[in-house]
N, C-alpha and C positions, 0 to 999 in steps of 0.2 A: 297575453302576459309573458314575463321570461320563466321559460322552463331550466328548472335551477338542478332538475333529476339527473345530475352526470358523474363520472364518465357510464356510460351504459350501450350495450349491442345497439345498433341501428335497427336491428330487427321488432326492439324492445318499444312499443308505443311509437313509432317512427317521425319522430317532429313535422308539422307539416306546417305551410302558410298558406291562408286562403286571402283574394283580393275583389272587390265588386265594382264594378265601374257601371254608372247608368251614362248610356251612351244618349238617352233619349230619343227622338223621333229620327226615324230609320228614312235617308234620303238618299237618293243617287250617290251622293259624294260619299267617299272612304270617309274613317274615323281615324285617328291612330292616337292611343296611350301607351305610353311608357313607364316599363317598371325594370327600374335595376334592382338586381339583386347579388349581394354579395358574399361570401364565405373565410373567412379570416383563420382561418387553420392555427395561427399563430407559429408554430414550429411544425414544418413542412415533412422533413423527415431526420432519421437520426442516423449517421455513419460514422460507425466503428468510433473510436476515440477520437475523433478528428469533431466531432459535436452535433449539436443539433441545429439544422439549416431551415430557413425563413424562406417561401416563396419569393422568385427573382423580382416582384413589380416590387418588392420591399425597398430595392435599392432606386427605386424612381417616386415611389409617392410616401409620405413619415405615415398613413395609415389607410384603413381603407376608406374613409370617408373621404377621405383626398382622390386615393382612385377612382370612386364612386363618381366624384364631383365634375373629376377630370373627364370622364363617361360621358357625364350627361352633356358636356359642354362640346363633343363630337360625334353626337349621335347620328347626323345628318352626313358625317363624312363619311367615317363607317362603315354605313349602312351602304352607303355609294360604293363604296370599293369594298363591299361584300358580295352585294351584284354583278359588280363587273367583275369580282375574281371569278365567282361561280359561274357566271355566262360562260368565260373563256378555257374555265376547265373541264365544264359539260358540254363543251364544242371539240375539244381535243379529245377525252374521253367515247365521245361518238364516233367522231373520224376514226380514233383507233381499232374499237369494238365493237360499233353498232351502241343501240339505246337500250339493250337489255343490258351489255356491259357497264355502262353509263351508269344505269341506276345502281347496281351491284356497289360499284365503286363509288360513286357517291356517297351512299351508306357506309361503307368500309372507311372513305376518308376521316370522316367526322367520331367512327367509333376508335380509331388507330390513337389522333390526337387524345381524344379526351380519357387515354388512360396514360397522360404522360405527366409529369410538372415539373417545370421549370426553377429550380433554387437557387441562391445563393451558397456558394460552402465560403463561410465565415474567414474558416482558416485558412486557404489557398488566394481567397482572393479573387474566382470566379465563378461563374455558370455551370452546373451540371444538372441533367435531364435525368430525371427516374422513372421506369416505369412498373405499371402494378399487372399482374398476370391475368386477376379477375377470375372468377366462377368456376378453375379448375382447382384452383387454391390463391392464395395472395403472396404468392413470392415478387422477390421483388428482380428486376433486373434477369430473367430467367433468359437464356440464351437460346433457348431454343421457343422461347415468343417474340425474343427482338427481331429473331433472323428472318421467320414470316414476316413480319410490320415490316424488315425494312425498306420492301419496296415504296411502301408508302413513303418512308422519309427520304429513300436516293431521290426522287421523282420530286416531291413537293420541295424539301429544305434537309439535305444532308447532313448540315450541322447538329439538327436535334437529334442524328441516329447517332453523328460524334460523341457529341454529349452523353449519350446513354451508355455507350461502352468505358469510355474512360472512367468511371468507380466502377466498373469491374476488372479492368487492367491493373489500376491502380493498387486493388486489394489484390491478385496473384501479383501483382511485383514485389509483395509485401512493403506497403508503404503505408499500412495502419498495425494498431498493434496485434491486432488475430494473426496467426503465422498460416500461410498458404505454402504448402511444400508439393502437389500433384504435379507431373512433368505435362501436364495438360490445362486446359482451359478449363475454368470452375462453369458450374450449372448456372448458380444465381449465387446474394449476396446475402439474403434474409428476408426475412417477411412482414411485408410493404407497412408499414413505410420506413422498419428499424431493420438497418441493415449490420450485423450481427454475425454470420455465421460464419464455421471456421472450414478448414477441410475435412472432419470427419460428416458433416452435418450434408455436406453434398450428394445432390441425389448422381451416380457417376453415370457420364455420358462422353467418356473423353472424346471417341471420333465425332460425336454429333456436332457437342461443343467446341471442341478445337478447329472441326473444317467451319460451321457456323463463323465464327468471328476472324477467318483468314478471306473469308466470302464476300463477309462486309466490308474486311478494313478493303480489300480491292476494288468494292464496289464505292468508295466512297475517296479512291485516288480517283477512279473514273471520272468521276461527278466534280473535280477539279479540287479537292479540299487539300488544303496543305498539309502535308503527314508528317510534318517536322516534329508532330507533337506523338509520335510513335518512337521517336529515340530512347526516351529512358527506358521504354520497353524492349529494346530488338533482342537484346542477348536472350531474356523471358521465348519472346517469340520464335527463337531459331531452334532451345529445346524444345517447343510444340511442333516446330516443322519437324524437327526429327523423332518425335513421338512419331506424328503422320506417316512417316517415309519407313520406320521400322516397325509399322503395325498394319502396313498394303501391302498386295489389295486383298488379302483376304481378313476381314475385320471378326476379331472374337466375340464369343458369345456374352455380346453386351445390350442395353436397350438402347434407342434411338430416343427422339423423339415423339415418337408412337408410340410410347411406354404403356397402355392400354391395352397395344399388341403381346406384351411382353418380349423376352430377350431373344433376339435369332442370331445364331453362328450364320458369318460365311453371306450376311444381308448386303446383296446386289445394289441397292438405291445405295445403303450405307458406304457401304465401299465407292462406289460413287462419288459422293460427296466428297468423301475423303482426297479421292484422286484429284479432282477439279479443285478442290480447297490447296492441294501443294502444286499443281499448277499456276494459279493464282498466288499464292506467296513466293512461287520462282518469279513469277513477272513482279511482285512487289521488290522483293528483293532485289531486283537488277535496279529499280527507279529508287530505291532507296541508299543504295550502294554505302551498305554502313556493315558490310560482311554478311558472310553464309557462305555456301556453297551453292549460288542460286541454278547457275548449268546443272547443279547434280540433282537437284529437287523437282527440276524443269525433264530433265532426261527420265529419271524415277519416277513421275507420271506419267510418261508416255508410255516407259515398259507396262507401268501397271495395268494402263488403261489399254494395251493388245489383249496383255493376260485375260481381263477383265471381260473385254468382247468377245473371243475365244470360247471362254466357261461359262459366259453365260448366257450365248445364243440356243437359241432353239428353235428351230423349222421356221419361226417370222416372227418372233419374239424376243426379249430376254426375260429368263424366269427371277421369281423371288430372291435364292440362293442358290449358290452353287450346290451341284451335286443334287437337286430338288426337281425332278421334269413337271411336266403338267402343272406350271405355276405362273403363274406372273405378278407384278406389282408394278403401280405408278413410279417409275425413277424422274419425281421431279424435282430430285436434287440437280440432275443434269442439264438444266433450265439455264445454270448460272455461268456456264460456258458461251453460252446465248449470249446474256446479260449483259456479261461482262469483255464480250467482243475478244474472247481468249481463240488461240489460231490450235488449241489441243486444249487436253492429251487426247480428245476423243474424236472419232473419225465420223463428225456429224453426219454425213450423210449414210453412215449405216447402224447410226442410233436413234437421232429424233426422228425422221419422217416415219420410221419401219415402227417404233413404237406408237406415236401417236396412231397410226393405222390402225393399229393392234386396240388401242383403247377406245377409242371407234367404235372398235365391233366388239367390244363387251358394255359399251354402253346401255344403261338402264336409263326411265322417263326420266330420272333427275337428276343422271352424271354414271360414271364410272366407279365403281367401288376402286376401293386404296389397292386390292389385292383379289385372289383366290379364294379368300378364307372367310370373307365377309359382305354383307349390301353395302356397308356404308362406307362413306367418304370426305376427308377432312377438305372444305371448302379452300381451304389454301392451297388445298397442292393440286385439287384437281385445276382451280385455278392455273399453279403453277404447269402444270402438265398442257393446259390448253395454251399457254405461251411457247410451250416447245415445238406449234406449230407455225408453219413458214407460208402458208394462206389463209385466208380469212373465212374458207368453208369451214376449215378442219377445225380453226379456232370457234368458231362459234358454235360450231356441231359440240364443243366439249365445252364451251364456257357458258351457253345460253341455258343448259338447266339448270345450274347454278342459280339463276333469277327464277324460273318456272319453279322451282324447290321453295324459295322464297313465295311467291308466290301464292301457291297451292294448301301449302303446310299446315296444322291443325295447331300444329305448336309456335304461338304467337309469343314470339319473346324478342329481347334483341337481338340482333343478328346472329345465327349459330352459327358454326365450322365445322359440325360434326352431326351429319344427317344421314339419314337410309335414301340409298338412291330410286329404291322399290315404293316407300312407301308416304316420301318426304318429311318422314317424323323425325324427331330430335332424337338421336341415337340412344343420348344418356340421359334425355328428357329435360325439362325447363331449369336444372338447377346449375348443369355444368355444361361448360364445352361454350356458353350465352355471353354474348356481351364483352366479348375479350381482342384488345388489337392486334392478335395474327392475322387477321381480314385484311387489313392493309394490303397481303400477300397479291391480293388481285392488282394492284399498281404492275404487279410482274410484265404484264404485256405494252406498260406505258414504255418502259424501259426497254424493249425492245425496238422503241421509237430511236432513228437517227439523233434527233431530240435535245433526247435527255440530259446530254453532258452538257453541263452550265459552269460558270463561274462561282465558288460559294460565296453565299453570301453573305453583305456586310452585316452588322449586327442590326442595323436597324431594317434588315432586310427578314432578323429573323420573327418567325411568327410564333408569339407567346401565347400557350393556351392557358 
């Protein structure tokens, strides 16, 4: 019957549907029944003054029973060019990384999508993608979860990573009525699905979040999308590039995205990032040719990133932070210099092979811890880290416990990102860190495929979850 108990927590009696089918007498031949099932959210999410927005199939079907109808009337095709996509991306996925990779990402693909949705915004007049952060909290549009997922979306369909950034550009350009004043890129928007908050409500992360979305938007010239639609933004974006360029390379005592960790002066990966992030907006900037200084931001990473090599080698490593000995930590922010086929600021060959080496020989049964200071390790970055490799031992020597951790683990939940490499337990156990699209992150070595640069695609090319 209709349960009328609303609105009330999910947690609270948790609605369920149950269905019985008698197949009767059990014969060689398959069976197949069919059950759709649908979900009508009616108003999808709410941003800032600009209203409350209707999942996108609204503008193709007047309700769901119409989408339903429409479902069932192509379930044969579907189903066909479900199979076929899957065959041919657990073929590519193997050829890339072996079949322990394969399944990793597999998994990863399907959990990246299904924390995204697709809307109408009423008032503009088109498409834009939200995404929810899941089990660490429910922020919405968090930047420092887009940035893990978005290998999953350069690789699969870079428009839906498009989409996801534009209402957060949109809200620092100040184009709703909340005033954003930070010389930096905001964290996230508000919490999922009403997006709401202002700049004091920010959790701050300027270099994480600023190199973050100079990362992307690079990654997603690569991937062929037109950046025409980055103009109303550039003047915004050139005070973040010069936030970046008067805050390296040595980055203050702020938190990353490893916030768990808490705040470290002087963080090596961080600075990192930072550097490759204004590298990557000097080569945007030259393709976008709408002003900067883009020679001076492109010069300004190279200095940084000597400096950078310089303070923070040591006998066959680089450490945590400067000024820190007997330390080290996974820099797989520097991954994206890889990715994005950048010719600097960093003199690859005396950062990735000499590091990867290094992580190597602190590896544990189930991966590399993050750092010095702890077992465990977030599944994205060791990921990423096994992509800073340039053969296919060294990659799967770091990416194959990844799946053994999976594997083995006692704590059966959906996919986590945050395990003990010692013990293969959930770091923070079954409630957080579960079930959230920074997995996507394992896509990192797809994109090191020749590949990957594609044409974006048309709309009816794009794939609605």
């Amino acid at each position: 019957g209709e349960d009328a108990r609303m609105p009330r927590a999910c947690s609270d009696e948790l609605p369920a549907l149950s269905l019985v089918r008698q197949l009767g007498a059990l014969t060689a031949d398959a069976q197949r029944h069919v059950v759709l099932v649908g979900y009508d959210d009616v108003k999808s999410v709410s941003y800032y003054n600009e209203g409350q927005f209707s999942g996108y199939w609204t503008q193709v079907w007047a309700n769901l029973e119409a989408a339903l109808e429409a479902a069932a009337g192509e379930i044969d095709e579907m189903l066909a060019k479900s199979v076929a996509h899957d065959r041919d991306l657990m073929e590519k996925l193997t050829a890339s990384g072996g079949p322990k990779y394969a399944a990793m990402a597999a998994l990863a693909y399907r959990q990246t999508l299904a924390a995204t949705k697709l809307v109408w915004n009423s008032k503009r007049k088109v498409m834009w993608n939200f995404l929810k952060e899941i089990s660490t909290n429910g922020d919405m549009q968090t930047m420092d979860v887009i940035y893990p997922a978005s290998p999953a979306f350069l690789y699969s369909n870079p428009e839906l990573l498009k989409l996801l950034l534009i209402p957060v550009l949109s809200f620092a350009n100040n184009e709703t009525s909340t005033p954003f004043s930070d010389p930096f890129s905001p964290h996230e928007i508000g919490t999922y699905p009403i997006a709401d908050h202002n700049t004091a409500q920010q959790e701050r992360m300027p270099m994480e979040n600023t190199g973050n979305m100079f990362l992307m938007l690079m990654g997603l010239s690569r991937a062929g999308t037109d950046m025409a639609f980055l103009k109303p933004y550039w003047k915004m974006l050139l005070v973040w590039a010069n936030y970046l360029e008067e805050s390296l390379p040595f980055p203050a005592n702020q938190i990353c995205t490893d916030d768990f960790e808490g705040g470290l002066a002087n963080n090596t990966n961080l600075g990192a990032k930072g550097i490759v992030a204004l590298e990557a907006f000097a080569e945007l900037c030259g393709e976008m040719a709408l002003g900067g200084d883009c020679a001076g931001y492109r010069a300004s990473a190279r200095d940084f990133a000597a400096t950078w090599q310089k303070l923070a080698w040591e006998d066959d490593h680089y450490v945590i932070a400067f000024g820190l000995p007997g330390t080290y930590s996974i820099k797989y922010n520097v991954v994206w210099q890889k990715l994005l086929r950048l010719d600097g600021p960093f003199d690859w060959k005396t950062l990735g092979p000499p590091e990867v080496k290094y992580y190597i020989s602190k590896k544990n049964k189930y991966g590399t811890p993050m750092d010095h200071r702890h077992t465990y390790v977030k599944l994205d970055w060791l990921s990423w880290a096994a992509a800073m490799a340039d053969d296919d031992a060294s990659f799967q020597a770091m990416h194959d416990p990844i799946y053994d951790q999976g594997q083995d683990t006692a704590c059966r939940v959906p996919l986590t990102d945050l395990f003990d490499t010692v013990s293969a337990s959930c770091a923070y156990g079954k409630e957080a860190f579960v079930a959230r699209p920074v997995v996507g992150g394992v896509f990192a070595k797809m994109l090191t495929s020749k590949s990957w640069f594609a044409p974006v695609p048309s709309e009816e090319q794009v794939v609605y979850v």
